[in-house]
BAMI-370219 format. One record per residue: x, y, z of N, C-alpha, C in turn; residue in three letters. Coordinates in Angstrom, 3 decimals. Layout:
N
+----------+----------+----------+----------+----------+----------+----------+----------+----------+------+
|     n_px |     n_py |     n_pz |    ca_px |    ca_py |    ca_pz |     c_px |     c_py |     c_pz | code |
+----------+----------+----------+----------+----------+----------+----------+----------+----------+------+
|        X |        Y |        Z |        X |        Y |        Z |        X |        Y |        Z |  ala |
...
+----------+----------+----------+----------+----------+----------+----------+----------+----------+------+
//
This chain:
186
+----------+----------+----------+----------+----------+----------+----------+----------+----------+------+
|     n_px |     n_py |     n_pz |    ca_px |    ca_py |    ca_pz |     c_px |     c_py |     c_pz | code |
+----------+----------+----------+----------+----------+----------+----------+----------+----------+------+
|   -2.982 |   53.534 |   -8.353 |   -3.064 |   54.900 |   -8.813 |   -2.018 |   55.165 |   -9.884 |  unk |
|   -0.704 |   54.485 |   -9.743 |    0.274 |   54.882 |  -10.554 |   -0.394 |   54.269 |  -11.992 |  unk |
|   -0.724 |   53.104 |  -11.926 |   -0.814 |   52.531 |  -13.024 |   -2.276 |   53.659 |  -13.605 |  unk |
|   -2.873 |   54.068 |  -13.313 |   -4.444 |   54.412 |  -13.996 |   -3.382 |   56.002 |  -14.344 |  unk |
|   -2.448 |   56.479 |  -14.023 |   -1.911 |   57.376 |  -14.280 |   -1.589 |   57.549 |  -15.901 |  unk |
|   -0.268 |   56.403 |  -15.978 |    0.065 |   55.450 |  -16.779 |   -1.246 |   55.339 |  -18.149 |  unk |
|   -2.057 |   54.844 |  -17.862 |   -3.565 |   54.820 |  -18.874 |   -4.150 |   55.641 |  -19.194 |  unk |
|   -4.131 |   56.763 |  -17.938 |   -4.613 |   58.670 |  -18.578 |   -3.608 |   58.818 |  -19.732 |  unk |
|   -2.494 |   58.887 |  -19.422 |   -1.694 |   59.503 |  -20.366 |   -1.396 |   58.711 |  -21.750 |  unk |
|   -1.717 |   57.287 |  -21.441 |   -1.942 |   56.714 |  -22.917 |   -3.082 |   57.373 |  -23.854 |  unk |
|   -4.202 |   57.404 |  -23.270 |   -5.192 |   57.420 |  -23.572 |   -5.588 |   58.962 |  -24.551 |  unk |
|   -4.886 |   59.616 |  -23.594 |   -4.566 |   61.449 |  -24.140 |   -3.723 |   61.312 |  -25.391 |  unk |
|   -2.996 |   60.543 |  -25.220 |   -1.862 |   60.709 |  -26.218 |   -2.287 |   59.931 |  -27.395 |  unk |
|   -3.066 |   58.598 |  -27.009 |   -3.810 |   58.226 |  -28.253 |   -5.133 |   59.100 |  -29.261 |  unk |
|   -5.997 |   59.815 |  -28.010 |   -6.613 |   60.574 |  -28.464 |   -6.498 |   61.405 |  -29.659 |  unk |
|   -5.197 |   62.088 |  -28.745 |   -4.399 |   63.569 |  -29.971 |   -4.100 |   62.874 |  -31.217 |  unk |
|   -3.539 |   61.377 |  -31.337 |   -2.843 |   61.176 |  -33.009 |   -4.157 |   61.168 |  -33.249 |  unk |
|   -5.226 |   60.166 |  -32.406 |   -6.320 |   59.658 |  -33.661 |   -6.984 |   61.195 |  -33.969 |  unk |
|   -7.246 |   62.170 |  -33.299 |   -8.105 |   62.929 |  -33.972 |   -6.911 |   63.954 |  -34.587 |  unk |
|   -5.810 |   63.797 |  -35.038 |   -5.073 |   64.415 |  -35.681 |   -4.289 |   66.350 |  -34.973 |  unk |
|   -4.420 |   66.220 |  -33.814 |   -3.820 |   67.150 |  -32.950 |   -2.503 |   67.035 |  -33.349 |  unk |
|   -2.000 |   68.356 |  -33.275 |   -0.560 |   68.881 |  -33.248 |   -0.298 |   69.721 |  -32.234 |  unk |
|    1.097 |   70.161 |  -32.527 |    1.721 |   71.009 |  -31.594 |    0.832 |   72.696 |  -32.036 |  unk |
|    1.281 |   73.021 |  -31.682 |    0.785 |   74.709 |  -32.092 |    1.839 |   75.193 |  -32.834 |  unk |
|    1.018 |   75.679 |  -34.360 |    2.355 |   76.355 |  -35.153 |    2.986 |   77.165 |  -34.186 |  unk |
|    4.275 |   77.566 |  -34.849 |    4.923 |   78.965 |  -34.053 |    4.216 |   80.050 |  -34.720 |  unk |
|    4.213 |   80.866 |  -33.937 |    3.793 |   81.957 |  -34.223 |    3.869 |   82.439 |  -35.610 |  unk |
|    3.023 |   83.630 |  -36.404 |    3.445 |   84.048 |  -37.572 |    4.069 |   85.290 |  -37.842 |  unk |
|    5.003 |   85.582 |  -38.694 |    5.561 |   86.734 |  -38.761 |    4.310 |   87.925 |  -38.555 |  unk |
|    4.726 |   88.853 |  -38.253 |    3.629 |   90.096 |  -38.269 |    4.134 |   90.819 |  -39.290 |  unk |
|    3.232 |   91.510 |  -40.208 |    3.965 |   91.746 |  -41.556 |    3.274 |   93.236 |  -41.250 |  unk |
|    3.980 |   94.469 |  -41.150 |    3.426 |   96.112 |  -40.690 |    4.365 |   96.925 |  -41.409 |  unk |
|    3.368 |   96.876 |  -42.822 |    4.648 |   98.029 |  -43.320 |    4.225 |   99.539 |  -43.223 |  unk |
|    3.126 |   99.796 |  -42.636 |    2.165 |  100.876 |  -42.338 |    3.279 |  102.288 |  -41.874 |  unk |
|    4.138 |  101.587 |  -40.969 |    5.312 |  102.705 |  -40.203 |    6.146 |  103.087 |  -41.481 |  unk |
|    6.494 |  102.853 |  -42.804 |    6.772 |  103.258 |  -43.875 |    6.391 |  104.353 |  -44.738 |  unk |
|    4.942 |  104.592 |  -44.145 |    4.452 |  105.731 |  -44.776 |    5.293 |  106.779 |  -45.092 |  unk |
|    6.156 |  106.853 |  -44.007 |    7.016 |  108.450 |  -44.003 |    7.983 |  108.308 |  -43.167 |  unk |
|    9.150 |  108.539 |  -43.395 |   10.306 |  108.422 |  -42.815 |   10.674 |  109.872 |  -42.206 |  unk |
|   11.012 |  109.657 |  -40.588 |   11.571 |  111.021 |  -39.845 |   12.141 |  111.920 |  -40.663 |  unk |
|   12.002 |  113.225 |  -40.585 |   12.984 |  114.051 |  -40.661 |   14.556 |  113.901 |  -40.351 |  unk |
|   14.993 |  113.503 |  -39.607 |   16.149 |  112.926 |  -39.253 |   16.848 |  112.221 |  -40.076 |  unk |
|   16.149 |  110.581 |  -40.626 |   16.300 |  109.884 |  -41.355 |   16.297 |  110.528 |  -42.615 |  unk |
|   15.494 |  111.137 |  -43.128 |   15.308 |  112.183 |  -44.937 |   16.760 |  113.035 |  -45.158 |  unk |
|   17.094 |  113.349 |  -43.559 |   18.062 |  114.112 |  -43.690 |   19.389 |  113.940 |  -43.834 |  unk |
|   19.562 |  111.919 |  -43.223 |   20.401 |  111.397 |  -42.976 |   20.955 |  111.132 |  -45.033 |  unk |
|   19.886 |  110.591 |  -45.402 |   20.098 |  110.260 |  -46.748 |   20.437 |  111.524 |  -47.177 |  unk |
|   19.944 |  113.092 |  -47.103 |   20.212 |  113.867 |  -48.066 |   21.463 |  113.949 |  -47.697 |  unk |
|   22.605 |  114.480 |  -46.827 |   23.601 |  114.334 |  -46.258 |   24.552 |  113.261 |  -47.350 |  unk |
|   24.384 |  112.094 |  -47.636 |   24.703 |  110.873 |  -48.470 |   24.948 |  111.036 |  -49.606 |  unk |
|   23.294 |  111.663 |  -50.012 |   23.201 |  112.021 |  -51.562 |   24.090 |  113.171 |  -51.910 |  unk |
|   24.198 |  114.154 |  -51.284 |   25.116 |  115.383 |  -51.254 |   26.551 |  115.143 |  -51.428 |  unk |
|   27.232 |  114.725 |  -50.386 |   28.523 |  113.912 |  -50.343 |   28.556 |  113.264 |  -51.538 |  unk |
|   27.917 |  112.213 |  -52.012 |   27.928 |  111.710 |  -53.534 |   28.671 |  113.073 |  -54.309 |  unk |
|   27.410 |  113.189 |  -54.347 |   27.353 |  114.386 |  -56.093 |   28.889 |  115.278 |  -55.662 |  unk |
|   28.982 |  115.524 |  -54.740 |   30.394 |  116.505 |  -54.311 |   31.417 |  115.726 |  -54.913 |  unk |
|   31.719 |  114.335 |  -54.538 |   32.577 |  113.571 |  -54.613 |   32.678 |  113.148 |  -56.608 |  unk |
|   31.340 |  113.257 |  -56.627 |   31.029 |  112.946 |  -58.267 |   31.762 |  114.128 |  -59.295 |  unk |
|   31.607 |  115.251 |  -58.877 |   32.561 |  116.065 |  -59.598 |   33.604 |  116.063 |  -59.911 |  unk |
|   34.820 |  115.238 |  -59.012 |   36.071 |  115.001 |  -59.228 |   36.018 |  113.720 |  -59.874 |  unk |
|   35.305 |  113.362 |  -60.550 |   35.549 |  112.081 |  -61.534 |   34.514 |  112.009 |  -62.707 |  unk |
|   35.093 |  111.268 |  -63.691 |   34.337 |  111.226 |  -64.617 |   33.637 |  109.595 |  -65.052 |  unk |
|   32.605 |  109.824 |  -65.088 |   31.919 |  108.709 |  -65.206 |   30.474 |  108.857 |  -66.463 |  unk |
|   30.631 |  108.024 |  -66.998 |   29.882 |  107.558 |  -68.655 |   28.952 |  106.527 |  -68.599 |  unk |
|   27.729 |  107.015 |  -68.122 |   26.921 |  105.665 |  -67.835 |   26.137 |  105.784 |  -69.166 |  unk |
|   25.790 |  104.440 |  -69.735 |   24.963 |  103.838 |  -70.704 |   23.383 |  103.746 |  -70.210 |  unk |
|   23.027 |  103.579 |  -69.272 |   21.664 |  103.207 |  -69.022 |   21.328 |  103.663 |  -67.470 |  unk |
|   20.586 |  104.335 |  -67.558 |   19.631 |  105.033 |  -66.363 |   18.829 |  103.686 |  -65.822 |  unk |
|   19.582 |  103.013 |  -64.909 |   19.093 |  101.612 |  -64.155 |   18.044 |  101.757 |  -63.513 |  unk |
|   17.320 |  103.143 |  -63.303 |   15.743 |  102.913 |  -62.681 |   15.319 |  103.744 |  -63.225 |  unk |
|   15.182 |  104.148 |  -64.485 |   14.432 |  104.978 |  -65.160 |   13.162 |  103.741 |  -65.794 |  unk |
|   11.808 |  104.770 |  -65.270 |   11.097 |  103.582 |  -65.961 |    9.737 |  105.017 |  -66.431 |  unk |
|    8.648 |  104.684 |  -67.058 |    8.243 |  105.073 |  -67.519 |    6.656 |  104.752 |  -66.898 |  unk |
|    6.662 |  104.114 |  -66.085 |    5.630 |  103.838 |  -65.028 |    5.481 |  103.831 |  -63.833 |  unk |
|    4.456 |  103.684 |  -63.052 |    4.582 |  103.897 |  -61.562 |    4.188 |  102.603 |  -61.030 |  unk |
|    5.211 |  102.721 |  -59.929 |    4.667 |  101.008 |  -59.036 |    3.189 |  101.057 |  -58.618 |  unk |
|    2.833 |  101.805 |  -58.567 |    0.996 |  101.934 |  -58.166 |    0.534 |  100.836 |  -59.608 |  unk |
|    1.234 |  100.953 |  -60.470 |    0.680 |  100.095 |  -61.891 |    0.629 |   98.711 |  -61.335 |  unk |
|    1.464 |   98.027 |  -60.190 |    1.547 |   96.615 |  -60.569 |    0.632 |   96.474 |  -59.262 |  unk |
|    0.525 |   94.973 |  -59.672 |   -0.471 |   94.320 |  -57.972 |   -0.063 |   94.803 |  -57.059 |  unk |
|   -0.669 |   94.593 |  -55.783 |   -0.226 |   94.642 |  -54.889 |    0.863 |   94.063 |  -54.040 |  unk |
|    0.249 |   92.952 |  -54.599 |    1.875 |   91.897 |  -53.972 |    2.722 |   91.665 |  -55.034 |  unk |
|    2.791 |   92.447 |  -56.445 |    3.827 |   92.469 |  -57.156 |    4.710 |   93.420 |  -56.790 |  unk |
|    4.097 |   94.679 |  -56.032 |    4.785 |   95.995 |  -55.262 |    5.893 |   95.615 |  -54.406 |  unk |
|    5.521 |   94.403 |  -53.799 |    6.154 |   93.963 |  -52.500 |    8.163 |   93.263 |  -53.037 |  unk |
|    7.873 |   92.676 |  -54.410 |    9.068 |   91.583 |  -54.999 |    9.486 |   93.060 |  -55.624 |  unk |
|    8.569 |   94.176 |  -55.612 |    9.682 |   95.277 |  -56.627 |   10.839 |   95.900 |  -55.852 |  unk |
|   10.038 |   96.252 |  -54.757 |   10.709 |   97.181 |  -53.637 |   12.102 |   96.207 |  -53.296 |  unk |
|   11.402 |   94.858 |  -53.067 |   12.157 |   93.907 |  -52.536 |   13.484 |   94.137 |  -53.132 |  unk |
|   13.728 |   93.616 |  -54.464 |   14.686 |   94.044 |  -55.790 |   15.302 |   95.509 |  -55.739 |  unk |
|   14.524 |   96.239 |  -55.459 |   14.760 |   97.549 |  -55.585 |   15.503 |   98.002 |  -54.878 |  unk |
|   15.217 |   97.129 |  -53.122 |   15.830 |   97.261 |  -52.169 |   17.432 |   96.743 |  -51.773 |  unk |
|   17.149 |   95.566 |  -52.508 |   18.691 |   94.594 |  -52.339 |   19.717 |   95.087 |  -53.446 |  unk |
|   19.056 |   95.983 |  -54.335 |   20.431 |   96.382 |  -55.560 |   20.748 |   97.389 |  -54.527 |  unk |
|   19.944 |   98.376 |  -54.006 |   20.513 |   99.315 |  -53.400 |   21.495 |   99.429 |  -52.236 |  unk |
|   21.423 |   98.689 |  -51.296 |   21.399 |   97.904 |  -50.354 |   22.926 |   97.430 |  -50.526 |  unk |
|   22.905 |   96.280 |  -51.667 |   24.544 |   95.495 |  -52.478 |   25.278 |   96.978 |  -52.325 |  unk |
|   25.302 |   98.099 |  -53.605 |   25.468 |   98.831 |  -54.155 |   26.331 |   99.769 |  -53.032 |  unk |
|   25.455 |  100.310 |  -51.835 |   26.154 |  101.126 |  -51.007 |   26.477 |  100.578 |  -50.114 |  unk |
|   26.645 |   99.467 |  -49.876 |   27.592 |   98.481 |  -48.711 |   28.905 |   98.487 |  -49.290 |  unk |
|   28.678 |   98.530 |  -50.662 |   30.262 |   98.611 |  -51.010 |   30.853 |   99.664 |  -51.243 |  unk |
|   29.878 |  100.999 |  -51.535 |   30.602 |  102.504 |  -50.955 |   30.769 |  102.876 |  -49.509 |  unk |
|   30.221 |  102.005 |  -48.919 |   30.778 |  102.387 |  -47.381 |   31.934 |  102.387 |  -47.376 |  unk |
|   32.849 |  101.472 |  -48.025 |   34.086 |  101.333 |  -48.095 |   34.894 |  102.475 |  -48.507 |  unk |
|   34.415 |  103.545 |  -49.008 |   34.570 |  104.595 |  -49.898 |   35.098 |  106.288 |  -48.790 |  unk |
|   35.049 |  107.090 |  -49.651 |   35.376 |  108.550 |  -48.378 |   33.627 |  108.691 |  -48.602 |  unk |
|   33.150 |  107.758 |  -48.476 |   31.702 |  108.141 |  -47.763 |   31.287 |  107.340 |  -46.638 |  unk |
|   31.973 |  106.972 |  -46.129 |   31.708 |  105.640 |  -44.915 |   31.290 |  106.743 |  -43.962 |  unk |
|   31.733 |  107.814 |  -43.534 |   30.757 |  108.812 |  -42.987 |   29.259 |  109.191 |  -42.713 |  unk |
|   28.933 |  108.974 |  -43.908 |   27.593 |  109.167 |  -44.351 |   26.613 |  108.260 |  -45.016 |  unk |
|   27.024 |  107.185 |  -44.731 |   26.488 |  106.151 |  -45.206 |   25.835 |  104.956 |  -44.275 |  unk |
|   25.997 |  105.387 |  -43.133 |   26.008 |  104.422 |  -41.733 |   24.496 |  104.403 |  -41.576 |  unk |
|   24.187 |  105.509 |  -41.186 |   22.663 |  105.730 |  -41.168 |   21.246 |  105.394 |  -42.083 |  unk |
|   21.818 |  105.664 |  -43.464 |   21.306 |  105.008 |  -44.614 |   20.932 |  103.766 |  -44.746 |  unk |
|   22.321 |  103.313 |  -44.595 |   21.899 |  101.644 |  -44.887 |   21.479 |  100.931 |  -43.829 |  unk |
|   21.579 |  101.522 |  -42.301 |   20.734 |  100.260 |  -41.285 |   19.666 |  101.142 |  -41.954 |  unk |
|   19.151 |  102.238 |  -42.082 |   17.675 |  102.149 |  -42.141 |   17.057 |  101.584 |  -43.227 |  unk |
|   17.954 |  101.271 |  -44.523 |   17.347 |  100.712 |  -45.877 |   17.693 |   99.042 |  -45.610 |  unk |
|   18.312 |   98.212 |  -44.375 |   18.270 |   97.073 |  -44.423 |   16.883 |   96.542 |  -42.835 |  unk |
|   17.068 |   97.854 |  -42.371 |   16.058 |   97.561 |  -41.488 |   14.226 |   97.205 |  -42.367 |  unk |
|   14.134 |   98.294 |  -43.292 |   13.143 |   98.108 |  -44.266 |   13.196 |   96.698 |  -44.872 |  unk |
|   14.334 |   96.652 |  -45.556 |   14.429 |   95.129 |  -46.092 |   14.247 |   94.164 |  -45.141 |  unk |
|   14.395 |   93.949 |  -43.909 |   13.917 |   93.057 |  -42.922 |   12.546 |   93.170 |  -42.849 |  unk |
|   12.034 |   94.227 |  -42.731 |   10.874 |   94.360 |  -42.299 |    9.534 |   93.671 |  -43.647 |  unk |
|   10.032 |   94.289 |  -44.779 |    9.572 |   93.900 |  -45.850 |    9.534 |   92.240 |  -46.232 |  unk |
|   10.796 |   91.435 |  -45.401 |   10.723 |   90.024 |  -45.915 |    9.716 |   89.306 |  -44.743 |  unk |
|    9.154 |   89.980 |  -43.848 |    8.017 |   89.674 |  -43.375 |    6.667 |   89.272 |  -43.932 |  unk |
|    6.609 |   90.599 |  -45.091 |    5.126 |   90.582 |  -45.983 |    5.158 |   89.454 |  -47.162 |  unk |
|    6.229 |   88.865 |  -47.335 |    6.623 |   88.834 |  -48.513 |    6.666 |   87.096 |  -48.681 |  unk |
|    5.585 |   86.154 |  -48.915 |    5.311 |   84.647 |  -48.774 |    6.109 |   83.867 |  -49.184 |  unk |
|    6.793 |   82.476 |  -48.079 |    7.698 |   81.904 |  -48.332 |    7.525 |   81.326 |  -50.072 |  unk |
|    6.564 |   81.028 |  -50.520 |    5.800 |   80.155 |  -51.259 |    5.410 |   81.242 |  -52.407 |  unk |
|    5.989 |   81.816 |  -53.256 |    5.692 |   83.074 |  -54.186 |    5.168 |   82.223 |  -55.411 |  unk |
|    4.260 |   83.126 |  -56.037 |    3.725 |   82.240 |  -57.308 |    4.957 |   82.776 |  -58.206 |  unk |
|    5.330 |   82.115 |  -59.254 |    6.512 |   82.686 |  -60.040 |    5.840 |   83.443 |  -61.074 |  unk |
|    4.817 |   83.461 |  -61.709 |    3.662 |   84.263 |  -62.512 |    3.826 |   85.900 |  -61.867 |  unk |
|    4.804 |   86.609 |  -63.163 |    3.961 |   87.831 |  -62.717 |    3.849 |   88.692 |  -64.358 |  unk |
|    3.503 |   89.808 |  -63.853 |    3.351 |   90.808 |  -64.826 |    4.383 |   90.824 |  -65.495 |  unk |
|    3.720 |   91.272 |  -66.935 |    5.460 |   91.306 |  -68.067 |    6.029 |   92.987 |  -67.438 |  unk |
|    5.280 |   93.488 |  -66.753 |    6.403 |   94.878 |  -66.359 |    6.961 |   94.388 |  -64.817 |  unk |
|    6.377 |   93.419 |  -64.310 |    7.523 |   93.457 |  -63.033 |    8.808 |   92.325 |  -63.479 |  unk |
|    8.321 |   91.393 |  -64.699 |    9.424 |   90.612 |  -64.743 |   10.542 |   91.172 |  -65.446 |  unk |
|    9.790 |   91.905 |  -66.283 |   10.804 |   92.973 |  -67.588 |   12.233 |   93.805 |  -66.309 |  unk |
|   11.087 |   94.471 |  -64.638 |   12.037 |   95.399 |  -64.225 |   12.919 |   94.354 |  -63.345 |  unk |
|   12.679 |   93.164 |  -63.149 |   13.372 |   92.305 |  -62.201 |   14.542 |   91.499 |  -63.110 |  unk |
|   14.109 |   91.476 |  -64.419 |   15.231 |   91.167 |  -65.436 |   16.494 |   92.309 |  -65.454 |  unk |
|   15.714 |   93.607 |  -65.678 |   16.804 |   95.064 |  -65.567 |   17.462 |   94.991 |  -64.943 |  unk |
|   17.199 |   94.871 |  -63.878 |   18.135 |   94.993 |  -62.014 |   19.309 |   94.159 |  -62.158 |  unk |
|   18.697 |   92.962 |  -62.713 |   19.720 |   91.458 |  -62.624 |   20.673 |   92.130 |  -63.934 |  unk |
|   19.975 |   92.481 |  -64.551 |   21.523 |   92.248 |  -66.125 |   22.119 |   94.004 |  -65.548 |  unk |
|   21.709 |   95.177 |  -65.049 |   22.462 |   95.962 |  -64.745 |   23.653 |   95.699 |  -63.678 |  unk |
|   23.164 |   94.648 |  -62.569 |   24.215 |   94.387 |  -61.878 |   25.106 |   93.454 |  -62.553 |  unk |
|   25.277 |   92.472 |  -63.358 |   25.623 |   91.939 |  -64.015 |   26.862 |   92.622 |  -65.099 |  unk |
|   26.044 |   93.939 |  -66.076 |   27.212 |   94.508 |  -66.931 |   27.317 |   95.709 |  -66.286 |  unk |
|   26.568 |   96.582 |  -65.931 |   27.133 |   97.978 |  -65.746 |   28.390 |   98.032 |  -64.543 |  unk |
|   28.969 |   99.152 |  -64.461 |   30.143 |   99.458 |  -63.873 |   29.947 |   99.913 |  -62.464 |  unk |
|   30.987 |   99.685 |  -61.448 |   30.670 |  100.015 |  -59.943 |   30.081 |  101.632 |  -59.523 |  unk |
|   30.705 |  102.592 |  -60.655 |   30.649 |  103.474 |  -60.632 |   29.103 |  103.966 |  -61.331 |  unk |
|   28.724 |  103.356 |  -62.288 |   26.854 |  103.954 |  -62.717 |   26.284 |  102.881 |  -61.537 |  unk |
|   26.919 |  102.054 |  -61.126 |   25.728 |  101.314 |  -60.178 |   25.241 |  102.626 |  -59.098 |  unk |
|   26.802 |  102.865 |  -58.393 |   26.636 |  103.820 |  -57.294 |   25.933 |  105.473 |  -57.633 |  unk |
|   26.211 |  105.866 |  -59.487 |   25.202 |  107.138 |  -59.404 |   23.843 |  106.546 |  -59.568 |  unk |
|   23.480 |  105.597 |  -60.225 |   21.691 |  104.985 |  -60.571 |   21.051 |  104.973 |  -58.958 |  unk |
|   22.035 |  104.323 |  -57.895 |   21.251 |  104.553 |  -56.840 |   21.187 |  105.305 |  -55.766 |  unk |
|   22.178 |  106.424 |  -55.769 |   22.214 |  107.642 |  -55.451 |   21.236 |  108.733 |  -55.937 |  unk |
|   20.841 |  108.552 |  -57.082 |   20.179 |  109.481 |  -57.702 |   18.552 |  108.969 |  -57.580 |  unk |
|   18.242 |  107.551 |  -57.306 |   17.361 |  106.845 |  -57.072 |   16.731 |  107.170 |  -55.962 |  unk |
|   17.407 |  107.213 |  -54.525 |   17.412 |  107.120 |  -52.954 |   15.978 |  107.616 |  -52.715 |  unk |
|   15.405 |  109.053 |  -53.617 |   14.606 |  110.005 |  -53.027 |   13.271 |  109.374 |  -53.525 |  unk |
|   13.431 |  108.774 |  -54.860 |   12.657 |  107.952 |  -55.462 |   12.015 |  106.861 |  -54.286 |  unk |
|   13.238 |  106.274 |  -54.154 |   12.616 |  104.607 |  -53.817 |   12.298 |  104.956 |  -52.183 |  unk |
|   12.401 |  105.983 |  -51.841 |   12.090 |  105.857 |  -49.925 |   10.615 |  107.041 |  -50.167 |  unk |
|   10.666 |  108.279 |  -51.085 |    9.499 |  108.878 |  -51.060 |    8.219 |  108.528 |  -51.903 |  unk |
|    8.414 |  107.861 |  -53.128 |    7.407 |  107.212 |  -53.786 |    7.134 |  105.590 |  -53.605 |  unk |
|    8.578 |  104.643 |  -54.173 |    7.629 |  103.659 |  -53.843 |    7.839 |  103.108 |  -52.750 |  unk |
|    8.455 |  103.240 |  -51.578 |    8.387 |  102.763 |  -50.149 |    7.049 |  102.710 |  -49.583 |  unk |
|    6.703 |  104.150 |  -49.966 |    5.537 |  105.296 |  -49.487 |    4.675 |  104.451 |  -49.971 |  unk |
|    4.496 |  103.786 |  -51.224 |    3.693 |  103.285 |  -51.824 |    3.371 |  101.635 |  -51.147 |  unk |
|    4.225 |  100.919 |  -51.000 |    3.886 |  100.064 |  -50.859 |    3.056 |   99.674 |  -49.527 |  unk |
|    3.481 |  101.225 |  -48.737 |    3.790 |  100.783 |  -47.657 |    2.248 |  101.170 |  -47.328 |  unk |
|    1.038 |  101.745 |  -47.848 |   -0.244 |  102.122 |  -47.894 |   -0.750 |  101.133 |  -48.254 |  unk |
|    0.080 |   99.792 |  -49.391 |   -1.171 |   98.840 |  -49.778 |   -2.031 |   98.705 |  -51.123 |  unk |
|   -2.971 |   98.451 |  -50.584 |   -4.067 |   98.719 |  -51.532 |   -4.899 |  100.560 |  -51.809 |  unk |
|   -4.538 |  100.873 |  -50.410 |   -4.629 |  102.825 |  -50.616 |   -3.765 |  103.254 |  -51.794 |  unk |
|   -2.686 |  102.493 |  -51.842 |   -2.243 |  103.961 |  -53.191 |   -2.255 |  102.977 |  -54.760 |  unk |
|   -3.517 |  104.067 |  -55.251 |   -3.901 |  104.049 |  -56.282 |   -3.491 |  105.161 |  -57.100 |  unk |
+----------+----------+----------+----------+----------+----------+----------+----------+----------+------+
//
């Protein structure tokens, strides 16, 4: 008996290579950006709170910015769909850099709430978002993914922190909102 044991389990095990059996992938990310549609009251309120404190704090200093770092002249509804996904993405990590390092600031108060919920998004978002990206995209998403990179690059700590302060209402009520519908927002 032991031995015919012994021969089942060869036999199984020869089976599986020859007909090319594997293990079972692991599981796949679940990619749900649907809960994005609209952010609590709570949360809207947490950021306005942020944005407020800013601009208060902005009065006692003077600051000379050269270039409006998300001023654009189009709407993310313009690009693919899964070009939406690498914008936000970008959109998300300047912002993200940007007020991790005003936490450090007399806004560490008001800033707590903000950023788990804008890195919780960014988690959630690198779900949708394929290990394997085609590098091909549109000359307006590469043009705005070039912007991002050379603004963090030359502009100053201080226009980084008003471009995305002044941004916040932008990027969580339009294109969050946006991406987060899909192929619905047209």
């Amino acid at each position: 008996m032991r031995q015919t044991g012994h021969l089942l389990i060869l036999a199984v095990t020869l089976a599986a290579v020859s007909t090319g059996a594997q293990a079972a992938d692991p599981p796949k990310k679940q990619c749900y950006l649907g809960k994005f549609k609209s952010l609590s009251p709570q949360e809207l309120e947490a950021f306005k709170k942020a944005k407020d404190a800013f601009e208060e704090s902005m009065l006692l200093t003077d600051r000379t910015c050269r270039v409006q770092i998300f001023h654009r002249s189009w709407s993310v509804k313009q690009l693919q769909v899964k070009e939406r996904l690498l914008f936000l993405e970008a959109e998300l990590k300047l912002t993200v850099e940007v007020l991790g390092k005003m936490s450090k600031s007399n806004l560490e108060g008001y800033l707590g709430r903000p950023l788990w919920t804008l890195r919780y998004i960014s988690q959630e978002l690198q779900r949708c978002i394929p290990q394997a990206q085609d590098s091909r995209h549109s000359s307006r998403l590469t043009h705005w993914l070039h912007k991002l990179q050379e603004a963090r690059e030359k502009e100053t700590q201080g226009c980084l922190e008003a471009s995305v302060m002044f941004n916040l209402f932008r990027l969580l009520l339009e294109d969050l909102k946006c991406v987060a519908r899909g192929e619905l927002c047209i």
